[in-house]
N, C-alpha and C positions, 0 to 999 in steps of 0.2 A: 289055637295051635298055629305054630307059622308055619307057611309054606315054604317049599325051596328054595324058591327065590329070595324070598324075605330072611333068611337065613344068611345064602350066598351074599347078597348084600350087603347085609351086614358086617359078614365076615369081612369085606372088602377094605369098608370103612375103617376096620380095626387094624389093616395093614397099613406101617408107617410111611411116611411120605420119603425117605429113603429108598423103602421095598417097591413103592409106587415108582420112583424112576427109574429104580434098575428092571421091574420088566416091561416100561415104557423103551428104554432102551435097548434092551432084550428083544423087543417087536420090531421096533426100525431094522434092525441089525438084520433081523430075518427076514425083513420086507425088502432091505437093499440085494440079500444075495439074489 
C-alpha cells in the first residue's frame, strides 16, 4: 500500500510541465508581494 507521500508524489509528476510553471510562477508572485 502507498503512503501519502508516495501518492502526493506521484500526483505531482503527473502535473504537466505547463501546470508546473504557472504555480512556479504563482509562488514568486506571492513571495515578491
Amino acid at each position: 500500500m502507498e503512503t501519502n507521500d508516495t501518492i502526493i508524489s506521484s500526483e505531482l509528476k503527473n502535473i504537466n510541465s505547463m501546470d508546473k510553471a504557472y504555480l512556479i510562477l504563482n509562488i514568486k508572485a506571492a513571495k515578491i508581494q
